[in-house]
N, C-alpha and C positions, 0 to 999 in steps of 0.2 A: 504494500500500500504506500502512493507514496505522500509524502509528509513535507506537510502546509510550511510556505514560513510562517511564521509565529506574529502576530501585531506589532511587535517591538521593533523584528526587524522591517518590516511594511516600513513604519515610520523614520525609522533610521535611513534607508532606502532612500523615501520620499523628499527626505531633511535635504541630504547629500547632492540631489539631484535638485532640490532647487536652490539650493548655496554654489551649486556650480554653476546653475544657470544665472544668480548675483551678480556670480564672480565672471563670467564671460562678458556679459551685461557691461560690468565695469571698463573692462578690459580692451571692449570695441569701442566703449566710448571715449577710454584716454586715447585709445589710438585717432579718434576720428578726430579729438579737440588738440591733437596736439600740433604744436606748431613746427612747420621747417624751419631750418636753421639755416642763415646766409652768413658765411663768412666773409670777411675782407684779408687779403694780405696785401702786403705793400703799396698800401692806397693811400695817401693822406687823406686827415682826417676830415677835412673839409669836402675833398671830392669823396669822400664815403657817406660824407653825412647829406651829401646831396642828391648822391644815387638811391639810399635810403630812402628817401625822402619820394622820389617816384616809385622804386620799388613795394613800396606800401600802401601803394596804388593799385595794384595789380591785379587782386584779389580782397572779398570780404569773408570776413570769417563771420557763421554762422549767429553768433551770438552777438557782433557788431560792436563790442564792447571794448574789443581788442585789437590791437593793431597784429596782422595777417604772420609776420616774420619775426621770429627771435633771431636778433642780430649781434653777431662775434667778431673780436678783429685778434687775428691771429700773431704769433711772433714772429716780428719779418725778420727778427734777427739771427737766426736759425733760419735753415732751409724749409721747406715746406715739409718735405717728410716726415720731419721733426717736430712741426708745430703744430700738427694735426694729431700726432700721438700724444702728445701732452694738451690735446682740447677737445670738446663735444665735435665727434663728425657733425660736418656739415652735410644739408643738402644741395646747398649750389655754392661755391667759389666764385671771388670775384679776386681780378687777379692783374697784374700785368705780363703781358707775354716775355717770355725766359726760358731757364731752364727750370725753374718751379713751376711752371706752367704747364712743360714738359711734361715731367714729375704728373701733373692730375692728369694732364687727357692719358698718359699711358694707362693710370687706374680706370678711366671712363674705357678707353679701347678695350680691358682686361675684361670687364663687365658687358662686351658687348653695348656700352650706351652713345646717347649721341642723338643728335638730331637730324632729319631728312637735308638734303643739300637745299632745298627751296627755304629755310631758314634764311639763306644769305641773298633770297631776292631783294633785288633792289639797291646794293650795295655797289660802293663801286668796284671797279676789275682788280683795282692793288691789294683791296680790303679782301674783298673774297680769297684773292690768293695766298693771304698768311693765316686763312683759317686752318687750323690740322683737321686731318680726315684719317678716318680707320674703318677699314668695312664699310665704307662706302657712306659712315656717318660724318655729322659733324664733331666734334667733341668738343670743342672750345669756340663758343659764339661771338664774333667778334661787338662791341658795343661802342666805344669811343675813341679819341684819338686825342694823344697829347702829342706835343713837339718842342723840339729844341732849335730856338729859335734868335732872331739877333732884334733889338727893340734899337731903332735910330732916333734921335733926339731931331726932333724939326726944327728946331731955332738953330741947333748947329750947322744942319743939313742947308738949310736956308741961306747961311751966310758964307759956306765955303762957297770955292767957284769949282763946284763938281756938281753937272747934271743927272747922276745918276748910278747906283751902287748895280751892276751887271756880275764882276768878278771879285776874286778876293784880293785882285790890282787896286781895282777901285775901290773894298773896302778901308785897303791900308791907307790909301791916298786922302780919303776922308779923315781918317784917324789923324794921319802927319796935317792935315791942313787947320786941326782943330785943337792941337796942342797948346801955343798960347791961349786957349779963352777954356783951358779945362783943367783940370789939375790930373787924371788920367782918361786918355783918349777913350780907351775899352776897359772894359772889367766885367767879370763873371766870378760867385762864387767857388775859386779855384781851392777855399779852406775845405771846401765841401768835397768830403771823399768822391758821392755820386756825381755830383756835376764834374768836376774833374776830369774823371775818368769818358763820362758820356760827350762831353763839352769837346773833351782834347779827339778822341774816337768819333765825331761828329766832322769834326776841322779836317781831320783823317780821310773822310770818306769824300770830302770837297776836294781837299789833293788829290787822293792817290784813288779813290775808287773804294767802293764797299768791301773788292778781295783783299785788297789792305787790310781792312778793320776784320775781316772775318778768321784771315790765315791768323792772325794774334789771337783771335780767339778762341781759336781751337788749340793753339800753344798753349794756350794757360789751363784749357779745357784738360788739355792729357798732362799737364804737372801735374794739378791738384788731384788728377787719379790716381796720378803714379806716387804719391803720396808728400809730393814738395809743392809747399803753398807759403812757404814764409816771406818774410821781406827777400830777403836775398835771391830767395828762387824767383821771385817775379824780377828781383832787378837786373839778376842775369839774362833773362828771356828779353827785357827790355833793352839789354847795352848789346845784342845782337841783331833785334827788328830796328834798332835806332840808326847803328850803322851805317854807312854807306854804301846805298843798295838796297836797305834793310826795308821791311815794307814800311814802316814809320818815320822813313827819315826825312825824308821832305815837310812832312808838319814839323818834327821836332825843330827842322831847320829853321822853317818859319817862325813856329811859335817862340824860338832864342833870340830871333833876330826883331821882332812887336817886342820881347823886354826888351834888350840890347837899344832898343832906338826911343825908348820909353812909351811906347804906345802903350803897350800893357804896364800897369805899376811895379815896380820893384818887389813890393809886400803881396804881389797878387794871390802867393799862396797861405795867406791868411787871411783873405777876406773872406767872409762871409754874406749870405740873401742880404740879412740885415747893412751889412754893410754897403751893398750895392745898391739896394733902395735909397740910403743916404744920399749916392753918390747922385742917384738920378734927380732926386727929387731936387737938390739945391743946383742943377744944371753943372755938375762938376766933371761930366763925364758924354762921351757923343755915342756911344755904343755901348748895349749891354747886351750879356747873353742869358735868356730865363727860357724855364719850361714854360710854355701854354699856361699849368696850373699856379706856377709862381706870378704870371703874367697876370692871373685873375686874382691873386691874391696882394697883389700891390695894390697902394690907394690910386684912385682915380685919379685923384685930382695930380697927382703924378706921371700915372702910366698914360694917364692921356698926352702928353707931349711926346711921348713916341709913338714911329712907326712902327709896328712890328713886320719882318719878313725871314725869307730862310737865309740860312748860310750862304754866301751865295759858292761856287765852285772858281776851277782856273780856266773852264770853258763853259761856252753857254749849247754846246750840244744837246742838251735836255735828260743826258744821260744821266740819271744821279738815283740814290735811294735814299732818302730821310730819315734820319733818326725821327722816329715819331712813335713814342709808344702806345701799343693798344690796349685797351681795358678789355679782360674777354670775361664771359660770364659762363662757369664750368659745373656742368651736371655732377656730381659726386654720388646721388643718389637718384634709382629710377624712382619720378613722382611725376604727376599728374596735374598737379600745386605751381612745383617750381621750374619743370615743362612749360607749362602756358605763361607764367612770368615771362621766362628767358624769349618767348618768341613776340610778345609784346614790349620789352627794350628790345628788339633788335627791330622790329617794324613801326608798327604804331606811336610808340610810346619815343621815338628817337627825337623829336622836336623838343620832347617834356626833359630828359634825359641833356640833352643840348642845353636845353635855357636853365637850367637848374645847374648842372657844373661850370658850365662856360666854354665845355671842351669840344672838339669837331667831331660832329657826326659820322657813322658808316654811310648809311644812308645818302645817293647822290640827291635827291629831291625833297628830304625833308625841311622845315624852318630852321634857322638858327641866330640864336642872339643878336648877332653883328658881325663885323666884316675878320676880326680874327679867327674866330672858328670857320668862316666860309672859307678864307685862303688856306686855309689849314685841309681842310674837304680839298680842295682845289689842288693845291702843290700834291698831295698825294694820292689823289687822283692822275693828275699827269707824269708821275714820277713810278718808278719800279715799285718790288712790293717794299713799306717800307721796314724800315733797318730796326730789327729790338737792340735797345739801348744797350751799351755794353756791358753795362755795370748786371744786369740780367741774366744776358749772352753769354758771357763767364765766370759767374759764381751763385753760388747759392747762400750764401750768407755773409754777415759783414763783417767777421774776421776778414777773410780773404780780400773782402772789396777793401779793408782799412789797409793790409797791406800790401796790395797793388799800389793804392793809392800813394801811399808813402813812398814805394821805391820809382812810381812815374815822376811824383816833384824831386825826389833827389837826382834824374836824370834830366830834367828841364831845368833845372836851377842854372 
């Protein structure tokens, strides 16, 4: 005969089965309330807090109460690899392209993720082509565009007797014509490990060509593999590319010969942002060199007296690639969420994205702020794909970048 369960356990039974079903209950619902997570790395803080700012746009969360994104900024001082294990995965990355950048789409490729290629409609041909692909995806969505760029002083520009900056003849010639009425012709934060390094590797690609800038960078690329990254080991790699012959040596020659004649100051390698805002503002100086995002973070009532444009080159072939670094926005995690984000900044949303950082669009047809970000769309549009900055290019973190840095002013001094 066979034999009943007992009342007790019925209940027990029944308890169990609905404490499970509580607990599932729960379990769907943290997962549905909970929020993706967008990181930043190496953003400043002001262009993050602006992306932010549209980003949070993107999406309403159900209960409206709450802003859609929990937002992290990661340690750029460390490599990415690094700073991701010491933080909340993220679901989408925002990032400048590098070799950390590298670093996630190879984890996007690993997983299979990525977005269709029709993400990059609409963008222009240079843009599209520094987007990475794997399997036929996208993995790193291109969004914004900064640059390294030269800001001309109009009162100076005005009074020399030069019609017009074409070559880096002409920029010198501007420089030597504006020495009496400046106390230094040019100046760029050269105290600045990254500008430095991106500034002098910028001037590089106006000499000699972007295979200049790239064959050094793969030099430094296989030291620090082969396990030599200190000062010495860059300054070695450096008194070889400087050379005669050497792929660097015609900038370094230049850039000796602007101190040598005093266009550039003496102290140049301890100036700093702050310092070269000084110099601009009290008309002390006929040329600077800033990124796009330093350009937007100067006062107006300053930066309006210059013009801003590119580097210019020692020919006007057209041939050239721009140091212009891109903001890419990198899937870390497959969602649904921050999927439809990423393809609204890269579409729709690229005008909002624009007016809110200051920085040029992917996008060839979208609105934007005013005429610096449009030449900025412009130049890099008509120019190769452009150049990630070197400081990016070849390192992954700021030991390294600090000691490159070091051993490139001991060898321009």
């Amino acid at each position: 005969m066979e034999k009943r369960p007992s009342l007790k356990s019925v209940v027990i039974i029944i308890s169990l089965a609905i404490v499970a079903i509580i607990v599932l209950a729960f379990v769907a619902l943290a997962i549905a309330s909970k929020k993706p997570v967008a990181a930043f790395y190496g953003i400043s803080e002001a262009n993050q807090k602006n992306i932010v700012s549209v980003l949070q746009t993107t999406y309403t969360r159900r209960n409206k109460k709450s802003l859609p994104y929990e937002i992290i900024t990661l340690n750029s001082e460390v490599s990415l690899k690094k700073a991701l294990k010491e933080s909340k995965k993220p679901d989408l990355l925002f990032i400048y392209g590098g070799m950390n950048a590298d670093y996630a789409t190879l984890q996007v490729a690993k997983k299979h993720g990525g977005f269709a290629k029709d993400i990059l409609q609409g963008m222009t041909t240079s843009v599209r082509m520094a987007a990475p692909v794997s399997g036929g995806k996208i993995t790193a969505v291109p969004l914004l565009i900064d640059h390294y760029e030269i800001d001309v002083n109009r009162a100076k520009f005005d009074s020399a007797s030069i019609s017009e900056i074409n070559l880096l003849s002409d920029l010198e010639e501007f420089a030597r014509l504006t020495q009496a009425s400046t106390m230094a012709p040019m100046v760029f934060a050269a105290g600045d490990d990254v500008m430095l390094i991106n500034a002098f590797a910028a001037l590089t690609e106006a000499v000699s060509g972007r295979g200049a800038v790239d064959s050094v960078a793969e030099k430094v690329r296989l030291s620090i593999a082969s396990g030599k990254s200190s000062q010495t080991a860059f300054y070695n790699i450096l008194l070889d590319v400087t050379a005669n012959g050497g792929e660097w040596y015609e900038s370094t020659q230049l850039f000796k010969k602007w101190i040598q004649m005093n266009l550039l100051p003496r102290n140049i390698f301890q100036m700093k942002l702050k310092d070269v805002r000084a110099f601009m503002e009290s008309d002390l100086t006929a040329v600077s060199m800033l990124t796009l995002s330093e350009h937007r973070a100067t006062p107006r009532n300053t930066v309006s007296k210059y013009s801003s444009s590119f580097i210019p080159g020692t020919t006007t072939d057209g041939n050239r690639n721009f140091t212009a670094p891109i903001i890419y926005a990198i899937p870390l995690k497959k969602g649904k969420i921050p999927a439809a984000s990423v393809a609204l900044l890269a579409n729709s949303l690229q005008t909002s994205l624009s007016n809110a950082t200051g920085l040029a669009p992917v996008q060839a047809n979208c609105g934007v702020p005013d005429i610096q970000s449009d030449d900025v769309r412009y130049w890099v549009a008509a120019s190769g794909v452009p150049m990630v900055p070197f400081s990016e290019a070849a390192f992954t973190n700021k030991p390294n970048r600090t000691s490159f840095a070091e051993a490139l002013r001991s060898i321009l001094r």
